[in-house]
N, C-alpha and C positions, 0 to 999 in steps of 0.2 A: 683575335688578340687574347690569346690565354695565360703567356707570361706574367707572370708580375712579383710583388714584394710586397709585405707587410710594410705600410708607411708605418714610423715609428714619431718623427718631426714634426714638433708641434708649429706652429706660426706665435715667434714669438719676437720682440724686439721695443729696442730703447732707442731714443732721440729727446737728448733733453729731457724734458719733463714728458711728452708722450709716450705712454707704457699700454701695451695692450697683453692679451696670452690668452691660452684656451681656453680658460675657466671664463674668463667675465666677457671677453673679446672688447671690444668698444664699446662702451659703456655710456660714455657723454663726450662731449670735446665743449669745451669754456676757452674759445680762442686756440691753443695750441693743448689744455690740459686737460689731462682723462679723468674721469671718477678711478680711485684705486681700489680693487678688491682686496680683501686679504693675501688671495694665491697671487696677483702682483705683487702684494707688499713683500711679500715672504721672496719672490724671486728678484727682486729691485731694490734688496736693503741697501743705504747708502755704505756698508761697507760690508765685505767678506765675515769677518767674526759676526757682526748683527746678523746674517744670514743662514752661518751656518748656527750660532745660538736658537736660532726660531724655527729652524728646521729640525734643532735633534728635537728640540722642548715640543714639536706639535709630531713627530716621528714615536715618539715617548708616550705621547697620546693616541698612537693609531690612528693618525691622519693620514689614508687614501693617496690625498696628493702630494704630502711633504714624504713621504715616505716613497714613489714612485720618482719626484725629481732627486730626491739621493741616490736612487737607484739606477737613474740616468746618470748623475753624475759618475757614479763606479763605473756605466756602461762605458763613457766616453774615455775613461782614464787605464780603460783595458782592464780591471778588478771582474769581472765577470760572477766569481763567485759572489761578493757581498752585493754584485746588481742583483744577483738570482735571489737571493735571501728578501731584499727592502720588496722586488718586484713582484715577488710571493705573496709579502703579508701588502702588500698593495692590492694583489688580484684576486686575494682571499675576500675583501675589502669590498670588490666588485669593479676596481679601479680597469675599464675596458683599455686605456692605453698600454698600463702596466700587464695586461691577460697578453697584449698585441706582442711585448718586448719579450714575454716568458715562452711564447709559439716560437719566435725568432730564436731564442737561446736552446730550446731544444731542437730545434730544424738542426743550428749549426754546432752541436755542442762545445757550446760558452758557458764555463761554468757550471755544468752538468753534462750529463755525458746524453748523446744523441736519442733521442725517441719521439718514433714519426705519431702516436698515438696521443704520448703528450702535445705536442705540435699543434696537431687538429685538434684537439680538444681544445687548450687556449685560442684558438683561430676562431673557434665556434663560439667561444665563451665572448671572445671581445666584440664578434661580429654581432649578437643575442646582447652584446651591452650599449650597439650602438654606433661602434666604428666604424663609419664608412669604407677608409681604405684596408682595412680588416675582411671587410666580407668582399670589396675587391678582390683581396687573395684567395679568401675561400674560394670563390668563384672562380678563378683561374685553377686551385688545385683541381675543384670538382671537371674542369673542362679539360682538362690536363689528361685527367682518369678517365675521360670519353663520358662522365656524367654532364651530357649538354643540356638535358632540363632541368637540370638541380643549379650548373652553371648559372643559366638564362636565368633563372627566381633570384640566385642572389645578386647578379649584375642590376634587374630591377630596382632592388631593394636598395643598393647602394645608390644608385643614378637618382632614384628618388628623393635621398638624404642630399643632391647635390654635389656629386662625386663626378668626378668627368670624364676619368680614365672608363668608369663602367658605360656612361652613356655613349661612348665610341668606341667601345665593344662591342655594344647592343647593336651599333650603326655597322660593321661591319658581320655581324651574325645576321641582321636584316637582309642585308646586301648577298648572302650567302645561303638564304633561305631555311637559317635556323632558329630566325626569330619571328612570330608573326606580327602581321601588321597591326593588330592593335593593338597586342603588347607593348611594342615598339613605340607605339601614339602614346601609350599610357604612361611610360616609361620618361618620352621628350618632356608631358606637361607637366610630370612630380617632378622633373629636374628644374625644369624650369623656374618652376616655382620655389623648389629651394634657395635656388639661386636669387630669384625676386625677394625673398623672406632674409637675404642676408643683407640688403643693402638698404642705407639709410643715409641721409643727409649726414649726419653724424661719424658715421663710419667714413664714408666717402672724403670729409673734410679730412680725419686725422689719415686717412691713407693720402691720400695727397700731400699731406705734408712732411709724411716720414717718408716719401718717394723723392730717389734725389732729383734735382731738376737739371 
């Protein structure tokens, strides 16, 4: 399974008063309601102008993440240049999402014009910040290239963090005789354990009830 794509999509959504996002994830549930972080409040203003006022005014401050969801926002509205400019001073920043969306804009050039060097270098950078499906891709490029040991470390590395596409990679390189088996053992129990380290009573109630029935 060497394909793949830089995930760019965060997990993010509203129901009523339950609000979660990458930054804080599920925080508390009090019956149906979250604890709100800032970077909720800032994406869940009760109106567009409150939203975007608080975004230029902490963008103006060189905020990381108010500056990377502007940047998403130009991505999604097809402005590509001024995503490439916020996603910049985002990845300057060390923001690993915003490093994730400036590999992708130089893969396809959006917004700047194609380069496979810059590409990898942001792939590397977001992967070294932390991005799971970041270093997914590494991992398929390097496996891509016939680099299957550099491959296999980063499929580890992500599977570890909890990633799933890597840990069924790992399972078919196992099955293919390019991964060994106790790589592969070591590989199941960090996922696993990622996996165990994300859930909680808390989590589980408010996912349940933004799942429609």
């Amino acid at each position: 399974m060497m394909s793949g794509s830089t995930t760019t999509d965060n997990a993010e959504a509203k129901v009523t008063d339950v609000k979660c996002c990458a930054s804080c994830g599920i925080a508390e549930v009090d019956d149906i309601k979250l604890k709100e972080c800032d970077d909720c409040d800032l994406l869940y203003s009760k109106s567009k102008e409150e939203s975007d006022r608080r975004k230029k005014k902490r963008c103006e401050a060189n905020d990381p993440f108010a500056l990377r969801e502007v940047g998403r926002k130009h991505f999604r509205d097809g402005d590509y240049e001024r995503a490439f400019e916020h996603f910049t001073k985002a990845a300057k920043l060390g923001d690993a999402e915003a490093q994730s969306f400036l590999s992708l804009l130089y893969r396809e050039g959006l917004g700047v014009e194609k380069d496979e060097k810059m590409e990898l270098y942001y792939l590397e950078e977001a992967a070294i910040g932390g991005d799971p499906s970041t270093r997914y891709s590494l991992a398929c490029h390097e496996g891509m290239n016939g680099r299957l040991d550099r491959a296999v470390k980063h499929f580890i590395i992500a599977a570890k963090l909890g990633h799933d596409d890597s840990i069924q990679s790992l399972k078919e390189m196992y099955k293919s005789g390019d991964v060994i088996k106790e790589d592969f053992a070591s590989a199941l129990r960090g996922h696993q354990a990622a996996v165990d380290a994300t859930k909680s009573p808390q989590r589980e109630a408010a996912e349940k009830f933004m799942t429609p029935s």
